[in-house]
C-alpha positions as CSV (number, residue, x, y, z in Angstrom):
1,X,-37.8,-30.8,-139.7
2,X,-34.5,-28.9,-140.1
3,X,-31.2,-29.9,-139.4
4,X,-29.4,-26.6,-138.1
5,X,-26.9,-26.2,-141.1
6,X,-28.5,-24.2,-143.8
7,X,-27.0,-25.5,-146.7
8,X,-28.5,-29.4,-145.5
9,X,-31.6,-28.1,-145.2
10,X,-31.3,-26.4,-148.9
11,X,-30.4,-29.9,-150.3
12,X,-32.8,-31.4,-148.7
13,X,-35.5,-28.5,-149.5
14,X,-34.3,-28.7,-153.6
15,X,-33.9,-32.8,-153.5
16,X,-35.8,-34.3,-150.5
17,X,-35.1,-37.6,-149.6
18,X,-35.1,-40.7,-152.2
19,X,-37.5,-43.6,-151.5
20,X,-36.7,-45.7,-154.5
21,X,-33.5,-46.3,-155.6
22,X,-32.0,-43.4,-157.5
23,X,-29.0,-40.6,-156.8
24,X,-28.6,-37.0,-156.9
25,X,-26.1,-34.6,-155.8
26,X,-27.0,-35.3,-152.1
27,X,-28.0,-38.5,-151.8
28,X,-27.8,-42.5,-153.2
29,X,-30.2,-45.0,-152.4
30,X,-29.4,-48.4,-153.8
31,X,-31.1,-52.2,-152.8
32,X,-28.0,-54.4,-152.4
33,X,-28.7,-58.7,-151.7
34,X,-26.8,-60.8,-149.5
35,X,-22.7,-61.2,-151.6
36,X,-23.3,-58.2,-154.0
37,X,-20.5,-57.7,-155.3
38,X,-21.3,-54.1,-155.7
39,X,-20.6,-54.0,-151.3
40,X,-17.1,-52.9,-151.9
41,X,-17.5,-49.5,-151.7
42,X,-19.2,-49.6,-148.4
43,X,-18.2,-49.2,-145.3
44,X,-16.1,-52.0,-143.7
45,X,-18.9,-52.8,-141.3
46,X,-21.5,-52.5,-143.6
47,X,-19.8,-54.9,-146.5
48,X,-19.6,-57.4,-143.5
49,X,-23.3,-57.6,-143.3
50,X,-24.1,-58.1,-147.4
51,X,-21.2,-60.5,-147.9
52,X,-22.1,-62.4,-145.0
53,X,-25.7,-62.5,-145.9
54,X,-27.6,-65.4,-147.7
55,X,-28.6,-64.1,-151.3
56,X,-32.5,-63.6,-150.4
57,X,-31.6,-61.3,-148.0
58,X,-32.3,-57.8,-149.6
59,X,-31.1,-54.4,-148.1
60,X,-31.3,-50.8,-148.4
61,X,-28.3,-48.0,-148.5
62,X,-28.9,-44.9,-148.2
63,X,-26.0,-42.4,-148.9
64,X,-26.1,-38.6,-148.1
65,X,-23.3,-36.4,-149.6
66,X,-22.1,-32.5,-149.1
67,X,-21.8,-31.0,-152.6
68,X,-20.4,-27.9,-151.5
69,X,-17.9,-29.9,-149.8
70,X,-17.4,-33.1,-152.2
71,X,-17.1,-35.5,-149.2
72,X,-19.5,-38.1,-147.8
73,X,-21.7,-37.2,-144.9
74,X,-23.1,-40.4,-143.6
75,X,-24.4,-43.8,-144.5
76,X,-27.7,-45.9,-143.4
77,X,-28.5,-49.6,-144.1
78,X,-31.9,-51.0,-143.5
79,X,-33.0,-54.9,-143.5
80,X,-36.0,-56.0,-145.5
81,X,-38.3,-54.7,-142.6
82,X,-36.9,-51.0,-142.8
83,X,-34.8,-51.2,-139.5
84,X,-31.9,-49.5,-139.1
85,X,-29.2,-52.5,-138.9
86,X,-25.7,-49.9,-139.3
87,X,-25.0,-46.3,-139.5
88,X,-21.7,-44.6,-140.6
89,X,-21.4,-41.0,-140.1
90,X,-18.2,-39.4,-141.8
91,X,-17.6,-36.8,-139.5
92,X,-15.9,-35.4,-136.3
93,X,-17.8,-32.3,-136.0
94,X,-20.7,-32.3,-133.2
95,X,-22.7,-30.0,-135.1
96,X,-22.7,-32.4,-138.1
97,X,-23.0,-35.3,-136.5
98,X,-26.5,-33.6,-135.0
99,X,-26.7,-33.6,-138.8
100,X,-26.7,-36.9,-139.7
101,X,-28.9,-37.8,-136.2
102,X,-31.6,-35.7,-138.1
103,X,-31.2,-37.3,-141.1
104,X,-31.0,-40.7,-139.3
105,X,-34.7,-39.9,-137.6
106,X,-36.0,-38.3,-141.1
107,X,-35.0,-41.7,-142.7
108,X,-37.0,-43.5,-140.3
109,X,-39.9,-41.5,-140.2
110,X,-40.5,-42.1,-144.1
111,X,-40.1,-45.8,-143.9
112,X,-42.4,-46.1,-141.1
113,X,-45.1,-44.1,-143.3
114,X,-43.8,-46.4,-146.3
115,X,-44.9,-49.6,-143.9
116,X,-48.4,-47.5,-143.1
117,X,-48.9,-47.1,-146.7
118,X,-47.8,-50.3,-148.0
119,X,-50.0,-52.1,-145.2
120,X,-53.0,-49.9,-146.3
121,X,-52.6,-51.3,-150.0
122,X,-52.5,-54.8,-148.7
123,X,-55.6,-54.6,-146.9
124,X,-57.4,-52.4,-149.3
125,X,-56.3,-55.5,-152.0
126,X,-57.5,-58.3,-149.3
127,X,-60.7,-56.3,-149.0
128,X,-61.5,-56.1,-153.1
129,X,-60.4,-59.7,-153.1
130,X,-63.1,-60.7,-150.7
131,X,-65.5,-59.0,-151.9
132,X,-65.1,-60.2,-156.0
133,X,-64.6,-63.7,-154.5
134,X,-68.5,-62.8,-152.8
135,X,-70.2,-61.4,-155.7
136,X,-69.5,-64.0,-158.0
């Protein structure tokens, strides 16, 4: 999938998109829990959530950046589950707000094939489980 702007689509050809926590020019990914202090450099609306949050409560932050720029581009926080729960984009401009929509759907495409995957180990593990518990 491309974006539309050339130089996203370079980032995201040279760094592709994090699914463990990590950074890079382009992007952060972090797992924050429910009163992490670490919140304060998020978003208003996304500090809300974590320091109103009980501390079992685990989320996901994604952060996408424009080198070439130095600014922020946009910033995505998923529950335990992998939904979408808030979305800050940190720009004006349609064409990059189609941008971080793109990036928004590519986000959610990978942790829908992390949940198909994840699910496929489980049941793979139930499987070997019942069959050890059967041969012996």
């Amino acid at each position: 999938m491309t974006t539309g702007v050339k130089a996203v689509d370079q980032l995201i050809e040279k760094f592709g998109i994090l699914s463990s926590p990590g950074q890079d020019k382009f992007q952060r990914l972090t797992h924050l829990f429910g009163g992490d202090k670490r919140a304060d450099s998020l978003p208003f609306c996304m500090y809300q959530k974590v320091m109103g949050a009980p501390v079992s409560r685990r989320f996901t932050v994604h952060h996408f950046y424009l080198p070439y720029k130095n600014c922020k581009l946009a910033s995505f926080m998923f529950n335990e589950k992998g939904e979408l729960i808030e979305q800050v984009y940190f720009t004006k401009m349609s064409r990059m707000v189609n941008v971080c929509r793109k990036l928004q759907r590519m986000l959610l495409q990978e942790r829908v094939l992390q949940g198909r995957q994840q699910q496929g180990r489980l049941q793979q593990e139930s499987e070997w489980v019942h069959t050890e518990q059967f041969a012996a």
